[in-house]
C-alpha positions in Angstrom: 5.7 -0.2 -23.0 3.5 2.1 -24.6 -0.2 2.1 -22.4 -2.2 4.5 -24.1 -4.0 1.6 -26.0 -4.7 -0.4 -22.6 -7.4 -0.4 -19.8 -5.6 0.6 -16.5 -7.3 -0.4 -13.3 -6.0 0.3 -9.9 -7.6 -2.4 -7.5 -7.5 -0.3 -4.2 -9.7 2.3 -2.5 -6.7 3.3 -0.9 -6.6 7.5 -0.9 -2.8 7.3 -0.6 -2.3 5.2 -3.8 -4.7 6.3 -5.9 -2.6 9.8 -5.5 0.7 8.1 -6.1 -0.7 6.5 -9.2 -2.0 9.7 -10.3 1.3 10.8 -9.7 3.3 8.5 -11.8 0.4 8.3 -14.9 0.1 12.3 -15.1 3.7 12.5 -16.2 2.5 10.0 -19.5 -0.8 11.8 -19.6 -2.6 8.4 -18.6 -5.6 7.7 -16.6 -7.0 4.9 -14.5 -10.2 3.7 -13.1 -10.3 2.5 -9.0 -12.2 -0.8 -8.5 -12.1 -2.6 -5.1 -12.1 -6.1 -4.3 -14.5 -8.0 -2.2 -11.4 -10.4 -1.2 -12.5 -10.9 2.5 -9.0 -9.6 4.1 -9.6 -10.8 8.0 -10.2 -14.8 6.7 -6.5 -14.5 5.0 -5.0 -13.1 8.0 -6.5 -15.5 9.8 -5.1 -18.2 7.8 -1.6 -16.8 7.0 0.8 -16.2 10.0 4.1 -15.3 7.6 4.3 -11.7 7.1 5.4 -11.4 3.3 3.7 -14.6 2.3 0.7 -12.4 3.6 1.3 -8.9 2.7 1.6 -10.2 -1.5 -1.3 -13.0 -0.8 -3.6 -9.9 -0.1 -1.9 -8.0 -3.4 -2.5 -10.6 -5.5 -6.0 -11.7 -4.6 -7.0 -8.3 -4.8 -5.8 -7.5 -8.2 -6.6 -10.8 -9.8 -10.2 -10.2 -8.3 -10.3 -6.9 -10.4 -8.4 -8.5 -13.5 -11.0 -11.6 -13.5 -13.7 -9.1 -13.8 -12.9 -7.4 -16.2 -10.3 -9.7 -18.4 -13.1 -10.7 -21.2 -14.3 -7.0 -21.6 -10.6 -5.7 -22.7 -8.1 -7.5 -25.3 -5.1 -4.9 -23.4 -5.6 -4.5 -20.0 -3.5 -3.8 -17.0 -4.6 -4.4 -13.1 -2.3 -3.2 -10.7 -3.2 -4.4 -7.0 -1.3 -3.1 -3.3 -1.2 -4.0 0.3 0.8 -2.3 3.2 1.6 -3.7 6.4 3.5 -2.2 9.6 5.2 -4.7 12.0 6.6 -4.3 15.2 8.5 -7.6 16.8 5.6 -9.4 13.9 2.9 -8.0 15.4 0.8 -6.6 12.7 -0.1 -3.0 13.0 -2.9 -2.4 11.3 -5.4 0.7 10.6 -6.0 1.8 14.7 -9.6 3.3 13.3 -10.3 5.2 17.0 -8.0 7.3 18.7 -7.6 5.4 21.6 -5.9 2.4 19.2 -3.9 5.2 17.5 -2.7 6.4 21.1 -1.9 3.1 22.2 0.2 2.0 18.3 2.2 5.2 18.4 2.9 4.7 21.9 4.4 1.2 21.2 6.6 2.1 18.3 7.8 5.4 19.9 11.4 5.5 19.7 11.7 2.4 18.0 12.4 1.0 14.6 9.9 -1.5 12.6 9.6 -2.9 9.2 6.4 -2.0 6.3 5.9 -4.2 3.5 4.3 -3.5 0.5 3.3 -6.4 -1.8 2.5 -5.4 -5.2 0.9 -7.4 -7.6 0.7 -6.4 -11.7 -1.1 -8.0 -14.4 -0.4 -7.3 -17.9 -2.8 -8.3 -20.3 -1.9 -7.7 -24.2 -4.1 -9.7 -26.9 -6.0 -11.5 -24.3 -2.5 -13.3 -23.3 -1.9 -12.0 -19.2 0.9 -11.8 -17.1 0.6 -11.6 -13.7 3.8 -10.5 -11.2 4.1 -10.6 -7.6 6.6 -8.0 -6.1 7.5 -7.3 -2.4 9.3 -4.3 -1.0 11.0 -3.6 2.7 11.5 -0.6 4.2 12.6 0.2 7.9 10.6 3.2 10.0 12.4 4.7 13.0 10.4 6.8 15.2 11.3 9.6 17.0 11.2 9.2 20.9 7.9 11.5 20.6 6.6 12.8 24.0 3.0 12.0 25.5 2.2 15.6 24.4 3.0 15.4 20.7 1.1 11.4 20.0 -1.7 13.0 21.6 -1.6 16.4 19.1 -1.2 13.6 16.2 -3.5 11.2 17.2 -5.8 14.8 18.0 -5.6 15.8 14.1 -7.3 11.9 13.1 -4.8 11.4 10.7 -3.6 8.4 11.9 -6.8 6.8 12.3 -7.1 5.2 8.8 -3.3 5.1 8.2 -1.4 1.6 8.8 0.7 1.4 11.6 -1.3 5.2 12.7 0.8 7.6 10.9 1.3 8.7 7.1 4.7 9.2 5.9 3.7 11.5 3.4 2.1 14.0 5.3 2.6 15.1 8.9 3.3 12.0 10.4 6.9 12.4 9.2 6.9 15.0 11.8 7.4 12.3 14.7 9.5 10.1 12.1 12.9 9.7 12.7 14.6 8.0 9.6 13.2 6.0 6.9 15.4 3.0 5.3 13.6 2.1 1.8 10.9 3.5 -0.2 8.7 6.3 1.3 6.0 6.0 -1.4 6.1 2.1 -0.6 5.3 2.5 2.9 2.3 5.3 1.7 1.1 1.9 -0.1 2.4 1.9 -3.5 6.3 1.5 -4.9 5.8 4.0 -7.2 10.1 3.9 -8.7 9.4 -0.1 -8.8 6.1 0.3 -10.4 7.7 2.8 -13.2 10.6 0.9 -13.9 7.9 -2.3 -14.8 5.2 -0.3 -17.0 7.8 2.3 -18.6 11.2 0.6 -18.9 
């Protein structure tokens, strides 16, 4: 579809996808604007106990927060909305935020495989008429069996600290990565091949 005539919103502060994004839209010469939801994530994760059922709850709140604010100022608009989650025997790993946390997460998935999902949720709005698309991807992380020594030199360089799971598979954390089963972009936050094939197909 062609976009240049449509408002395109990316409903995430996340650093990682609004690069990705950038990414994708500088091959089509588009742009975007970043607008983040107030959706209160710890009440839905509080609520929802099923890992997918969460990870695309959080998706599509988020983008149909953005997409209800700004629907009636647009006739051709198009939201697109993310959330990443690591999970290790379902126990959500999310952003460790200190080092200590980081120390401790790497430390339980060294040498171990666990699963990231990405919900992703799209609307499409075109003559005021919106469609709005939940999508889910899996991938499968297998860590290297990393000594005390190199966690500590990770943790040390405070990447991890605002990374899900406490590393980024983009960067250096694929340092300490063993083998990834599914999309690496996806488990940087957005499915960036799914997410061209939708818009550009």
């Amino acid at each position: 579809m062609n976009l240049e005539k449509y408002k395109i919103i990316l409903a995430s502060q996340s650093p990682s996808r609004k690069k990705l994004l950038n990414e994708v839209f500088s091959k089509y010469n588009l742009t975007f604007e970043i607008q983040v939801s107030d959706v209160n994530e710890d009440e839905l994760k509080s609520k929802i106990t099923n890992i997918t059922e969460l990870v695309q709850e959080l998706s599509y709140l988020k983008t149909v927060d953005i997409w209800n604010k700004n629907k009636d100022y647009y006739d051709n608009l198009v939201v697109i909305g993310a959330d990443t989650m690591a999970f290790l025997n379902n126990e959500f790993l999310g952003k460790p935020h200190t080092k200590e946390n980081a120390i401790d997460m790497l430390t339980k998935l060294n040498n171990k495989s666990h699963d990231v999902y990405t919900g992703m949720t799209i609307v499409i709005q075109t003559n005021k008429n919106a469609n709005i698309t939940k999508y889910l991807t899996k991938s499968v992380v297998t860590m290297k069996n990393n000594s005390d020594k190199d966690i500590l030199e990770y943790v040390n360089s405070e990447e991890p600290l605002n990374k899900a799971g406490g590393y980024a598979v983009r960067e250096n954390g694929m340092k300490y990565i063993k083998d990834v089963k599914g999309s690496i972009d996806s488990i940087a936050g957005l499915d960036t091949k799914l997410l061209e094939t939708i818009l550009f197909k």
